[in-house]
N, CA, C and O of each residue as an XYZ file, in Angstrom:
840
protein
N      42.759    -40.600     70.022
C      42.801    -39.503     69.068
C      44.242    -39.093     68.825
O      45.060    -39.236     69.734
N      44.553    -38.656     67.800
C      45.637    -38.146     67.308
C      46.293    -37.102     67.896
O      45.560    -36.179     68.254
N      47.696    -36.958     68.138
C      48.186    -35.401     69.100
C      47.689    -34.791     67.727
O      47.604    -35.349     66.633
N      47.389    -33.509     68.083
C      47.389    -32.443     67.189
C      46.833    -32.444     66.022
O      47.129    -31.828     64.998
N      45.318    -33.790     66.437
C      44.523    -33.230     65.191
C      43.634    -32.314     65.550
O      43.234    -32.067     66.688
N      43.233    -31.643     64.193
C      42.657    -30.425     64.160
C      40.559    -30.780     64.038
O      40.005    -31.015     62.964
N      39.963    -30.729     65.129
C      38.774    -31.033     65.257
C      37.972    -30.247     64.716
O      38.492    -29.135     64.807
N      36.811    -30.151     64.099
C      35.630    -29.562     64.041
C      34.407    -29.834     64.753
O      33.598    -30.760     64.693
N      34.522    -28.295     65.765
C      33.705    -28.372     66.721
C      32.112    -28.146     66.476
O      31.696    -27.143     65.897
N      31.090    -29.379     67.071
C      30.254    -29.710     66.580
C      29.317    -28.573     68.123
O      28.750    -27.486     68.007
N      29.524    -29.444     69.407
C      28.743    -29.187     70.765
C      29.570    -29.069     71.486
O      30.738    -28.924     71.124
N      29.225    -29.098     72.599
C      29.948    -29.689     73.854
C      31.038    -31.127     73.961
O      32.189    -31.254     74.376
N      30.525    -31.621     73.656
C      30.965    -32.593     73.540
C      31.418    -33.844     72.268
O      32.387    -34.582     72.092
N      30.181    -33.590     71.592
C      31.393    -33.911     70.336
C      32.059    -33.424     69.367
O      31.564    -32.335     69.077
N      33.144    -33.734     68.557
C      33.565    -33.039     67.628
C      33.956    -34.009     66.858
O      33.826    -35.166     67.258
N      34.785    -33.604     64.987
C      34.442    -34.505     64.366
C      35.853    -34.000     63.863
O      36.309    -32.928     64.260
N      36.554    -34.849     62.936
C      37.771    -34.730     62.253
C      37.916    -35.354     61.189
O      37.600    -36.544     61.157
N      38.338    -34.823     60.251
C      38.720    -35.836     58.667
C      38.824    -36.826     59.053
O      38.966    -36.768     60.274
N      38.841    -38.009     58.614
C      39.427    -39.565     59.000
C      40.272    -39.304     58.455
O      39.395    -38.491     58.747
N      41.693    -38.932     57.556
C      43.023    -38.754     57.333
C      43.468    -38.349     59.117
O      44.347    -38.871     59.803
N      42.728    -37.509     59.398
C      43.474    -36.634     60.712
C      43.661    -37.569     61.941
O      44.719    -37.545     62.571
N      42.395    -38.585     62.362
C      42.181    -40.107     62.743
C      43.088    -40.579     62.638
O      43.785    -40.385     61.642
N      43.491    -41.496     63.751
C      44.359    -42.450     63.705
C      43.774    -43.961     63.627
O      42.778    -44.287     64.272
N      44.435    -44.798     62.834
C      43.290    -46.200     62.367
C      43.146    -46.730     63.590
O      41.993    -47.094     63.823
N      43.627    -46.833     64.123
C      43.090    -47.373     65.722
C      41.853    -47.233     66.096
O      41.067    -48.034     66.603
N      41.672    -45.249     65.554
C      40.847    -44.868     65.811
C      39.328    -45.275     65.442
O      38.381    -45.269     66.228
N      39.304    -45.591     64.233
C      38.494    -45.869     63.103
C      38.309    -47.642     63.132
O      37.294    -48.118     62.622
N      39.271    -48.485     63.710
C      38.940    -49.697     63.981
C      37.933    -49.731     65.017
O      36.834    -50.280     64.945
N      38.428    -49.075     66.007
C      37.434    -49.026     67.361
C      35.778    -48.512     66.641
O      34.839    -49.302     66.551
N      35.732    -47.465     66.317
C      34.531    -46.965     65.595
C      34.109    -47.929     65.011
O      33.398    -48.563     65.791
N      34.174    -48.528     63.772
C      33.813    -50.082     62.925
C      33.901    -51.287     63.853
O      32.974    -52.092     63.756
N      34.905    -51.554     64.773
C      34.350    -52.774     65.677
C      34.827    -54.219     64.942
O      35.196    -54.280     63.769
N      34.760    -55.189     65.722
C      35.038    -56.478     65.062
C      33.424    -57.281     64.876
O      33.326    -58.384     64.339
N      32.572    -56.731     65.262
C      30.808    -57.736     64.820
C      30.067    -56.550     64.548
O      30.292    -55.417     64.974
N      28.974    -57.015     63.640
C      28.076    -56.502     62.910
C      28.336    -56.166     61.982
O      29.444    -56.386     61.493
N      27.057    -55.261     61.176
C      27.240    -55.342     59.892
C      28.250    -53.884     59.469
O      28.761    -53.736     58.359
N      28.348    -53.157     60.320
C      29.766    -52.258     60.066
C      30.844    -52.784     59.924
O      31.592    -52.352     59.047
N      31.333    -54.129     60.941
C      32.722    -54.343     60.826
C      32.789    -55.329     59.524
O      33.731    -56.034     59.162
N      31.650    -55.180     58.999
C      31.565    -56.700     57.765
C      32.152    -55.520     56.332
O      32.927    -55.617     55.380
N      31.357    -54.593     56.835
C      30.774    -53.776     55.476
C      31.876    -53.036     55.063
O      32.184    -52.754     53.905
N      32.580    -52.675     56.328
C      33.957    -51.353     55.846
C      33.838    -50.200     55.094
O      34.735    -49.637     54.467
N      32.045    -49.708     55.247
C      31.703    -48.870     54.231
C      32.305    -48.934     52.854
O      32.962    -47.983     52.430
N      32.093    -50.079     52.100
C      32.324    -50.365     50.688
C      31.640    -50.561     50.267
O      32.082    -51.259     49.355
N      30.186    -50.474     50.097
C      29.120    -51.084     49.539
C      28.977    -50.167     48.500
O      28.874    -50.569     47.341
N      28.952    -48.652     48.857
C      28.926    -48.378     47.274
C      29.913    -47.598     46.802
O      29.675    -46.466     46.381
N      31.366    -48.223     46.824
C      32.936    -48.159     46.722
C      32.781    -49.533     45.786
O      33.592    -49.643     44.867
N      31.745    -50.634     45.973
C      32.466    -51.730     44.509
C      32.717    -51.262     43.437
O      32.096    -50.416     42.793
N      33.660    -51.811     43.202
C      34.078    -51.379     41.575
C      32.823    -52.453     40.862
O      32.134    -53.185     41.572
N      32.658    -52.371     39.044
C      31.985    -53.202     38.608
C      32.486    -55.053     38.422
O      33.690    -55.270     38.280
N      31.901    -55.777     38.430
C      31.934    -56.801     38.502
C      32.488    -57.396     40.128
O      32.557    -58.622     40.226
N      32.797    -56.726     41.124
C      32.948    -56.864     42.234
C      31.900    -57.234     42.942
O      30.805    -56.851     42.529
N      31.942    -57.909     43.948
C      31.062    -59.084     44.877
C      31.744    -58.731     46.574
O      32.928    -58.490     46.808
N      30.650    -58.789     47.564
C      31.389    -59.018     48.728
C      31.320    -60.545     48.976
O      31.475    -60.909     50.142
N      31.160    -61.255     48.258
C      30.995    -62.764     48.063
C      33.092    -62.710     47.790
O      33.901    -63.176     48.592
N      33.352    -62.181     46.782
C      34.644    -62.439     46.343
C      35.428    -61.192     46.704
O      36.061    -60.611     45.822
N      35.420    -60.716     48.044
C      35.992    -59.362     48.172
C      35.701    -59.823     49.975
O      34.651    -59.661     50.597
N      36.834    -60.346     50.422
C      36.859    -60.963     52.042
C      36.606    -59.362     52.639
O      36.563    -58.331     51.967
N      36.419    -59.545     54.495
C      36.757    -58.431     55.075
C      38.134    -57.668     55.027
O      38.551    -56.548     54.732
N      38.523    -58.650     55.390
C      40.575    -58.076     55.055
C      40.837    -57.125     54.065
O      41.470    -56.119     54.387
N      40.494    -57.259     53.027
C      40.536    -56.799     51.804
C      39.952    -55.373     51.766
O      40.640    -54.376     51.547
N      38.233    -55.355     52.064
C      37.347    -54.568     52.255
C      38.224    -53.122     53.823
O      38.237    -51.892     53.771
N      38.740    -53.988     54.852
C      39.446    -53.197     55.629
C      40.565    -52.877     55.197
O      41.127    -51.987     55.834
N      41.107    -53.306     54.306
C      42.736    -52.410     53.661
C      42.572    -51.063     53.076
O      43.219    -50.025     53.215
N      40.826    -51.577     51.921
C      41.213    -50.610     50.995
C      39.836    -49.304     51.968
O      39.375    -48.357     51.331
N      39.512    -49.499     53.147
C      39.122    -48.112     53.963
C      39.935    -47.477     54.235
O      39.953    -46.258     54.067
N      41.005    -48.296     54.834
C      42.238    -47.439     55.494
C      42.910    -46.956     54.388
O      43.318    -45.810     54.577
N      43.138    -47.353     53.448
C      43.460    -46.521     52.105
C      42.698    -45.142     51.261
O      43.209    -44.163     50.717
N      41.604    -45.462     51.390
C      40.912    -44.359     51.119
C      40.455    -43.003     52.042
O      39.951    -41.942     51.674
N      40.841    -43.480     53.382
C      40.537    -42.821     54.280
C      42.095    -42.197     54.266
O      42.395    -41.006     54.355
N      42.783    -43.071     54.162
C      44.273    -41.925     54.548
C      44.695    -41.816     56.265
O      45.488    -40.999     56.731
N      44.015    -42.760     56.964
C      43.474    -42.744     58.312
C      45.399    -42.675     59.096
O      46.257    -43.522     58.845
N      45.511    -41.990     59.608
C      47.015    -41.167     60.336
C      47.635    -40.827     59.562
O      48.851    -40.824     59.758
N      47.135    -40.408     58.392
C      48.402    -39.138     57.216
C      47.028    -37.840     57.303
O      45.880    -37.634     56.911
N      48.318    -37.125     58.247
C      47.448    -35.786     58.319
C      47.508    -34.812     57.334
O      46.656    -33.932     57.214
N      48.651    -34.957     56.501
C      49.193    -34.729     55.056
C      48.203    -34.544     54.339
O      47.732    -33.442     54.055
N      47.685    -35.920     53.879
C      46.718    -36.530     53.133
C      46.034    -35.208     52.586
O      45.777    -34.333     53.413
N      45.657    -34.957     50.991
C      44.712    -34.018     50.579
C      43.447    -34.717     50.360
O      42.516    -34.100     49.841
N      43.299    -36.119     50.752
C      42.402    -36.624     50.411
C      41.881    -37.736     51.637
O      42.513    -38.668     52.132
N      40.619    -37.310     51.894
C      39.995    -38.187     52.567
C      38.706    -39.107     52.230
O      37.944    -38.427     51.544
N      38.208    -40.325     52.443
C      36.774    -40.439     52.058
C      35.354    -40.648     53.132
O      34.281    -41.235     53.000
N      36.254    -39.496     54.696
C      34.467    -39.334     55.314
C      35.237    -39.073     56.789
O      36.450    -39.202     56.952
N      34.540    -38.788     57.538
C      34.724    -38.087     59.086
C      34.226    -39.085     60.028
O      33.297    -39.888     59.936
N      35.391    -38.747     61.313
C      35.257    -39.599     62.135
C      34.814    -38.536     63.264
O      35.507    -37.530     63.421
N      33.435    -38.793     64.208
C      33.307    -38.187     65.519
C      33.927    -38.905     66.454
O      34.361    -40.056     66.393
N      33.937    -37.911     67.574
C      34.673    -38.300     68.959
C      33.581    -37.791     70.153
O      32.959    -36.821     69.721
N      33.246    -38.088     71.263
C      32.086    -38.074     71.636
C      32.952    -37.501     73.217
O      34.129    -37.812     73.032
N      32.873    -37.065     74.118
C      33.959    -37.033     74.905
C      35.277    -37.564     74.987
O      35.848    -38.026     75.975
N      35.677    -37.438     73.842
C      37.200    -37.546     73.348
C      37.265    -39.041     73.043
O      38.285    -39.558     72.586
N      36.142    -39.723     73.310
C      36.444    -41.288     72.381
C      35.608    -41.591     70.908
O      34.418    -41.423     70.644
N      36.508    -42.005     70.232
C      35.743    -42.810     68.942
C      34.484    -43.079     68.931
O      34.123    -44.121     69.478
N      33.411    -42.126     68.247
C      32.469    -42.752     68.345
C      31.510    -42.942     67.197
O      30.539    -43.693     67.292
N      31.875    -42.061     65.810
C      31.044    -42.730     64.737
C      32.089    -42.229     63.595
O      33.147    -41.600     63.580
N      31.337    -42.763     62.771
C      31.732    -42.480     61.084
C      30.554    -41.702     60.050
O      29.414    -41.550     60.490
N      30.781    -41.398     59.160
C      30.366    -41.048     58.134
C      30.982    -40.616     56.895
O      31.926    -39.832     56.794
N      30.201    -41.348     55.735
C      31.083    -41.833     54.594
C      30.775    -39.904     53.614
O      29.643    -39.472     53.394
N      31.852    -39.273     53.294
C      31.143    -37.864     52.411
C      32.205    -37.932     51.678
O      33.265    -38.073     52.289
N      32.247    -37.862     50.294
C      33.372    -37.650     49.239
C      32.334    -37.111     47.819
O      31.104    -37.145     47.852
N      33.119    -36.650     46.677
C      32.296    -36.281     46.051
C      31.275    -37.855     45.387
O      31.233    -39.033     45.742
N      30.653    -37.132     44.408
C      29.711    -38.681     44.289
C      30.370    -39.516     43.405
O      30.068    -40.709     43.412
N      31.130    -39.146     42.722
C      31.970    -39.696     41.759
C      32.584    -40.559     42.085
O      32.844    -41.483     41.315
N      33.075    -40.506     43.557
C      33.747    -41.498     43.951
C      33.003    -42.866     44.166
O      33.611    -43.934     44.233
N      31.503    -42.735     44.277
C      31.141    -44.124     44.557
C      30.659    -45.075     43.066
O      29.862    -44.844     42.157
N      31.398    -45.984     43.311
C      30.920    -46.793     42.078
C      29.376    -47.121     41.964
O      28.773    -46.948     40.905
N      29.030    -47.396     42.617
C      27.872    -48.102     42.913
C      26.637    -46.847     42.905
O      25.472    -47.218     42.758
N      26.822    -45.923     43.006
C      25.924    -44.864     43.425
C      25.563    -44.688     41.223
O      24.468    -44.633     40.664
N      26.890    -44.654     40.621
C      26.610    -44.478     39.462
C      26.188    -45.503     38.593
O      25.518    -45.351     37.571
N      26.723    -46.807     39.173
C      25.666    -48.071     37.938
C      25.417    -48.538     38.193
O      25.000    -49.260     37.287
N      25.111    -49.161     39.597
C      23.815    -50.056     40.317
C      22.785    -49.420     41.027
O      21.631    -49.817     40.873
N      23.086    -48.316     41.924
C      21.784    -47.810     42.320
C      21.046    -46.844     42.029
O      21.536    -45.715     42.019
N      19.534    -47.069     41.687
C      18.680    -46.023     41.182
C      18.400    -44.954     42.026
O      17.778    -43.990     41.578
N      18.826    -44.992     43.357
C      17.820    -43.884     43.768
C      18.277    -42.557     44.030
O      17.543    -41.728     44.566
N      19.725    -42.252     43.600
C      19.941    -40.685     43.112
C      19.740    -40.073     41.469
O      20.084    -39.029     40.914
N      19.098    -41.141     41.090
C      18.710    -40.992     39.539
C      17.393    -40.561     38.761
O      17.098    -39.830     37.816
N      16.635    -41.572     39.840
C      15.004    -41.775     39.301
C      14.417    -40.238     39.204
O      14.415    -39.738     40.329
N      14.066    -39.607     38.496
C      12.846    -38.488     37.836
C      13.600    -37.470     38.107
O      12.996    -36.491     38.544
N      15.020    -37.359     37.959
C      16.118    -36.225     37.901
C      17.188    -36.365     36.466
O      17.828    -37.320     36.026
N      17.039    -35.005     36.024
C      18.648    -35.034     35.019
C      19.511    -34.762     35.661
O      19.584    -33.632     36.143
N      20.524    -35.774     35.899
C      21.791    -35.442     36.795
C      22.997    -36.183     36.031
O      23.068    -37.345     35.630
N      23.936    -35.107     35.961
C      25.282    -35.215     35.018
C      25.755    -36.308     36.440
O      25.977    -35.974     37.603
N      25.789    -37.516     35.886
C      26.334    -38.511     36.922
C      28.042    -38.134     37.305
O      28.595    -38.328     38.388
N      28.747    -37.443     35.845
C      30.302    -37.313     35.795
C      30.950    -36.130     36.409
O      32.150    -35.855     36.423
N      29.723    -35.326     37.029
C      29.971    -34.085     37.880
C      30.252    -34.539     39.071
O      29.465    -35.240     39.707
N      31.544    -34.143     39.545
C      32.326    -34.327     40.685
C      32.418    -32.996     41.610
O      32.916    -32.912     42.732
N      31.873    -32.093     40.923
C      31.331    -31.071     42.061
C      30.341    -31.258     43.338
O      30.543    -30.633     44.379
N      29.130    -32.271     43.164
C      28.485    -32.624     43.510
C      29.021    -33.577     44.749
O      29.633    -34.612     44.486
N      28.823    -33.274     45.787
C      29.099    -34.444     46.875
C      28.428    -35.262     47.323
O      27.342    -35.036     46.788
N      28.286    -36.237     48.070
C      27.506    -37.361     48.992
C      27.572    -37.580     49.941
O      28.758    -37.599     50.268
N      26.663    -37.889     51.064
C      26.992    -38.614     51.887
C      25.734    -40.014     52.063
O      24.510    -39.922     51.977
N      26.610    -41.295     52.339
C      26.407    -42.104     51.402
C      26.139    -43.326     53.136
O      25.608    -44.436     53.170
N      26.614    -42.698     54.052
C      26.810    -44.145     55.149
C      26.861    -43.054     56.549
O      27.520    -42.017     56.633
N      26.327    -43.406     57.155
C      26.278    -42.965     58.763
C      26.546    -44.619     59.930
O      25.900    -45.653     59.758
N      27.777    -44.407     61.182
C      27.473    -45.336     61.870
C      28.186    -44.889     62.894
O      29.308    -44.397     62.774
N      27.526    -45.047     64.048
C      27.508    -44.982     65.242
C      27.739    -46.229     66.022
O      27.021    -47.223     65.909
N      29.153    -46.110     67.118
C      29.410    -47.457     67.895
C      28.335    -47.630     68.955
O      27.602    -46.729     69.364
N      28.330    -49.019     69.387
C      27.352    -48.939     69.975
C      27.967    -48.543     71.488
O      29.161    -48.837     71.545
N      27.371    -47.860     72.917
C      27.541    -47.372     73.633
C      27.228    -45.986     73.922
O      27.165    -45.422     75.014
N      26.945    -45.304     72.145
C      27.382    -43.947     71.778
C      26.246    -43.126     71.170
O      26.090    -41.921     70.971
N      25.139    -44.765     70.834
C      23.590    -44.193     70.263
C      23.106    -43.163     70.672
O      23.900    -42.629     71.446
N      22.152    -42.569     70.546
C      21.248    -41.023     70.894
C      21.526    -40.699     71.640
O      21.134    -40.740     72.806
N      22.832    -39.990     70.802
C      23.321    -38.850     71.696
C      23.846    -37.750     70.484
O      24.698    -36.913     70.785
N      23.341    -37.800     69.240
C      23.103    -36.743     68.740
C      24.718    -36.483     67.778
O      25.158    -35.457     67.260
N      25.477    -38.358     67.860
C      26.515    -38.245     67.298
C      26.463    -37.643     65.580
O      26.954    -36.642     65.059
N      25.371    -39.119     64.869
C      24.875    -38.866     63.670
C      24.274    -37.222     62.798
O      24.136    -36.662     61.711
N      24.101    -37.095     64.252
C      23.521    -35.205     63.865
C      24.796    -34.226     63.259
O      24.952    -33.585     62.219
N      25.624    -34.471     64.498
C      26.957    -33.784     64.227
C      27.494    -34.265     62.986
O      27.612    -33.318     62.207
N      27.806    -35.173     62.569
C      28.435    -35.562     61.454
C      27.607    -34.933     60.251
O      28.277    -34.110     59.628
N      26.578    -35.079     59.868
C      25.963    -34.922     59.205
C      26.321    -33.069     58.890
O      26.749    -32.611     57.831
N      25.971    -32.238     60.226
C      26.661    -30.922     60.044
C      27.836    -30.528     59.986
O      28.165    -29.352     59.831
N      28.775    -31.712     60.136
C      30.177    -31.448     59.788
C      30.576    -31.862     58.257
O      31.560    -31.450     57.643
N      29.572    -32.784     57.779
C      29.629    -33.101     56.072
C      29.807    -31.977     55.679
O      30.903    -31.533     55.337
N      28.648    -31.304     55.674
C      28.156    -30.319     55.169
C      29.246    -28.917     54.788
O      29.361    -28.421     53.667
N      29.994    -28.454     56.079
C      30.980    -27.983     56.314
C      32.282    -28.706     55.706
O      32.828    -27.838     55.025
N      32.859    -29.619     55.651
C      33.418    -30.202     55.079
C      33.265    -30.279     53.617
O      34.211    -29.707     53.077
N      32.535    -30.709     52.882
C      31.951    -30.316     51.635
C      32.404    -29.023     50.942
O      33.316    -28.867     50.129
N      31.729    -28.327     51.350
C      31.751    -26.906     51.123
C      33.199    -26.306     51.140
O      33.488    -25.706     50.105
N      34.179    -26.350     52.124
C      35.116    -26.131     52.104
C      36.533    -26.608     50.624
O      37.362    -26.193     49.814
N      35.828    -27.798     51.249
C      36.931    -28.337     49.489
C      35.922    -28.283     48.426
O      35.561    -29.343     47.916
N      35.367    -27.033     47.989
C      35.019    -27.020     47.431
C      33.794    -27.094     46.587
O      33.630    -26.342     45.626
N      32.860    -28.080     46.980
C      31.767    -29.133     46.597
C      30.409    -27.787     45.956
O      29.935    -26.938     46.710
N      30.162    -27.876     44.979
C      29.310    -26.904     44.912
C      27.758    -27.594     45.259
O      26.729    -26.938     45.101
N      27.758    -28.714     45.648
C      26.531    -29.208     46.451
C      26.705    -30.590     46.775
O      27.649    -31.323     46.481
N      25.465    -30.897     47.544
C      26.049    -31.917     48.688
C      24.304    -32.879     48.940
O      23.281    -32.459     49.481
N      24.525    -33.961     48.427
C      22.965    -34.166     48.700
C      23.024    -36.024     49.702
O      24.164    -36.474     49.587
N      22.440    -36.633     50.221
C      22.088    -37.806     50.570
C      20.917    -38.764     50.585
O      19.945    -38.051     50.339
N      20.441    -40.207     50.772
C      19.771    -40.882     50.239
C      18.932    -40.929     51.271
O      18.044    -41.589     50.731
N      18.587    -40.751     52.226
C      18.179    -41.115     53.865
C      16.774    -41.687     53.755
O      15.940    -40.981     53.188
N      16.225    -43.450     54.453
C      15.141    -43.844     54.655
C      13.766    -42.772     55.317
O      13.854    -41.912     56.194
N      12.935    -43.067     54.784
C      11.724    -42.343     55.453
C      11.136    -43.478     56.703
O      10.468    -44.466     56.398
N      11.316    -43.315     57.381
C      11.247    -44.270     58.429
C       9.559    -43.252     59.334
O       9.367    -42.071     59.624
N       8.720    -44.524     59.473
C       7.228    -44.144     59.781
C       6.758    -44.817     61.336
O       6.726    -46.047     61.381
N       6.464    -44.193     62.361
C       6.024    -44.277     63.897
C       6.064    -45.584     63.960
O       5.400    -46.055     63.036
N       6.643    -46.564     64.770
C       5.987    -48.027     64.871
C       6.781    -48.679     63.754
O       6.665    -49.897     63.885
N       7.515    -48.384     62.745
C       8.164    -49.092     61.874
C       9.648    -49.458     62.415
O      10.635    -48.764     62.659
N       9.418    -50.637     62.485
C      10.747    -51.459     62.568
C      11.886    -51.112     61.403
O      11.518    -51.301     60.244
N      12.807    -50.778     61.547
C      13.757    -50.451     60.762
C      15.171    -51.137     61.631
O      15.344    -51.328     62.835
N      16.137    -51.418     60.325
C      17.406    -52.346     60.992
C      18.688    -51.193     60.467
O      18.511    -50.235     59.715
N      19.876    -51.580     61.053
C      20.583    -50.535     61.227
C      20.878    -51.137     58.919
O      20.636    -50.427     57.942
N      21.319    -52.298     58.938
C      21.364    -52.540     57.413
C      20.386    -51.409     56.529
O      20.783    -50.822     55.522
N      18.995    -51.243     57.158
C      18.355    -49.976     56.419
C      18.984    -48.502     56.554
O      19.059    -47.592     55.729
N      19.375    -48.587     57.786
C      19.309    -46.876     58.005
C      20.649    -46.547     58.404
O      20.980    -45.570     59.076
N      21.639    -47.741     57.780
C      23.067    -46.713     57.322
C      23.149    -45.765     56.493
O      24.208    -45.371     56.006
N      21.897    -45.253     56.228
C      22.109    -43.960     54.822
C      21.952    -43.135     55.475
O      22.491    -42.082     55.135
N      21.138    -43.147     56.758
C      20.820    -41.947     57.165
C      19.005    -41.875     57.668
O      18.218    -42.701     57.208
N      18.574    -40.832     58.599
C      17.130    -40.431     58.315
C      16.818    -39.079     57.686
O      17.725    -38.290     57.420
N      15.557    -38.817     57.453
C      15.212    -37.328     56.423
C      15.478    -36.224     57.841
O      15.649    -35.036     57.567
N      15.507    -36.698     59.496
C      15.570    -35.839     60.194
C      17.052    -35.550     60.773
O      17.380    -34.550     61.412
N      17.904    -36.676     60.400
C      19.220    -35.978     60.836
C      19.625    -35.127     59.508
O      20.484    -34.250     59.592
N      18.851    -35.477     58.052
C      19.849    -34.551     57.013
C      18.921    -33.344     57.146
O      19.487    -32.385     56.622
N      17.505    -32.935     57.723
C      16.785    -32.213     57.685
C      17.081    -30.642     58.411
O      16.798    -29.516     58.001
N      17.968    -31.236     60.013
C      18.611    -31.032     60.755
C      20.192    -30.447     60.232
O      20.978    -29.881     60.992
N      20.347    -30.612     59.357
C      21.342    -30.356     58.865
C      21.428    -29.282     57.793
O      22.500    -28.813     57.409
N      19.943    -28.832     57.223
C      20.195    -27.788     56.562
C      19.821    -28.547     55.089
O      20.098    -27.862     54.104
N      19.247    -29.834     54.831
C      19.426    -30.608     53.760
C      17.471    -30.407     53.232
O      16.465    -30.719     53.869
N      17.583    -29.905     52.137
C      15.915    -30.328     52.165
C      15.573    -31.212     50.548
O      16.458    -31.245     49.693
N      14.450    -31.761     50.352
C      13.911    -32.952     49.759
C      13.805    -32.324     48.578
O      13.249    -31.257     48.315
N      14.442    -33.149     47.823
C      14.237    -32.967     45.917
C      13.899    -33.860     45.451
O      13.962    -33.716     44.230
N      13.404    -35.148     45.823
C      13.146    -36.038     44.787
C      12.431    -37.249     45.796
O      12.832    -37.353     46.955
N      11.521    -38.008     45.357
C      11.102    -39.090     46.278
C      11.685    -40.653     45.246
O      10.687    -41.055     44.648
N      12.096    -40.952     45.134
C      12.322    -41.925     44.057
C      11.715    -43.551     44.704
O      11.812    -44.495     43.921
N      11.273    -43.752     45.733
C      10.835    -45.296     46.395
C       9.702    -44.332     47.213
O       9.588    -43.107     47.173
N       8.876    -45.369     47.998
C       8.071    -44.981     49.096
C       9.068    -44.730     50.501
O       8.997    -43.899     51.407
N       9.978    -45.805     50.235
C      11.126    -45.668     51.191
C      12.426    -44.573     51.108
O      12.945    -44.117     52.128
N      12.769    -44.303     50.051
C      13.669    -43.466     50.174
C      13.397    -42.177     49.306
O      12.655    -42.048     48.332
N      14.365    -41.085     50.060
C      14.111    -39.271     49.363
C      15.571    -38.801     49.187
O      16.458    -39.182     49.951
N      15.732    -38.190     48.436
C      16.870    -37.681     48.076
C      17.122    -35.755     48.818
O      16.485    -34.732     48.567
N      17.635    -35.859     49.220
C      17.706    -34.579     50.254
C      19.360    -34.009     49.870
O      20.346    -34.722     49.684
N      19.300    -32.816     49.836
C      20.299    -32.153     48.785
C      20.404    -30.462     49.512
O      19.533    -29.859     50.140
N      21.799    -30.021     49.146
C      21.711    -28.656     49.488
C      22.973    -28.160     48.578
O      24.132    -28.574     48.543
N      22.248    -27.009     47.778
C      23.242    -26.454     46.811
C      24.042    -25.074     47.627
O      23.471    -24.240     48.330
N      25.113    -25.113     47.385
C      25.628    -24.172     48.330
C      26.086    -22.684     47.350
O      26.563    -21.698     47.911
């Protein structure tokens, strides 16, 4: 962790900080070198149009996080998501910027769209778009915290609301972490987030206007 970054205290034990405030070290360790985090670099819905992770290597995909993240410029007025620390080590991410920022949220994916009028070009509106937890660090209530530090975060710069995509995940259902990087309806539920829209059998749109 960074000397003298400024944490937001979640519990006991974890707390969460801008990823600008993060040091990339920090945020490498969190993402990891295997699986589908260290593949993904939370860019999936950061493609620009006509972009491919077919033609968009990891290298590439890891430059432009650490760029958007701002990850050791504590300066930085701009970040794109929070890093927890779990007893003072690295232990998850989560992607929150306004929605504007994600490409992909506005012309490939339907499911902040379906049976809603929503000014797609409103940048008041925030997201959170990716949850991930290292492994070592599972249920322990990291994902929770983040999720209530979005929220707080959000709000502060501004955001006059804040909504996410999170799987409905059912007793006995196998689910893979590739599904449930968005999130579940009980960590955003937990968070103060409640349901506006069902747009799949699988996914709900969960939102909080502040």
């Amino acid at each position: 962790m960074m000397a003298g970054t400024t944490l937001m205290r979640t519990d006991a034990a974890i707390s969460v900080a801008p990823a600008n405030e993060a040091s990339c070290d920090d945020l490498k360790t969190v993402f990891g070198t295997r699986g589908d985090a260290s593949k993904c670099q939370c860019q999936r819905y950061k493609l620009r149009p006509r972009e491919s992770f077919a033609s968009f290597p990891v290298e590439a995909r890891t430059d432009r996080l650490r760029r958007q993240t701002s990850c050791g410029d504590r300066e930085s007025r701009t970040t794109s998501g929070l890093v927890a620390y779990l007893d003072g080590e690295p232990a998850g991410w989560c992607a929150v910027e306004p929605r504007t920022a994600y490409a992909g949220l506005l012309r490939v994916y339907r499911v902040p769209w379906v049976g809603r009028t929503e000014d797609r070009t409103d940048d008041s509106v925030w997201a959170v778009t990716c949850f991930f937890t290292r492994a070592g660090f599972r249920k322990r209530g990291v994902s929770r915290a983040l999720a209530r530090a979005a929220v707080d975060f959000a709000r502060a710069r501004g955001a006059r609301a804040i909504e996410g995509y999170p799987m409905i995940t059912q007793p006995g259902q196998e689910i893979t972490w590739g599904e449930l990087h968005v999130g579940s309806c009980s960590i955003f539920a937990a968070a103060g987030f409640e349901e506006v829209s069902w747009p799949t059998p699988r996914r709900v749109v969960m939102r909080i206007d502040f």
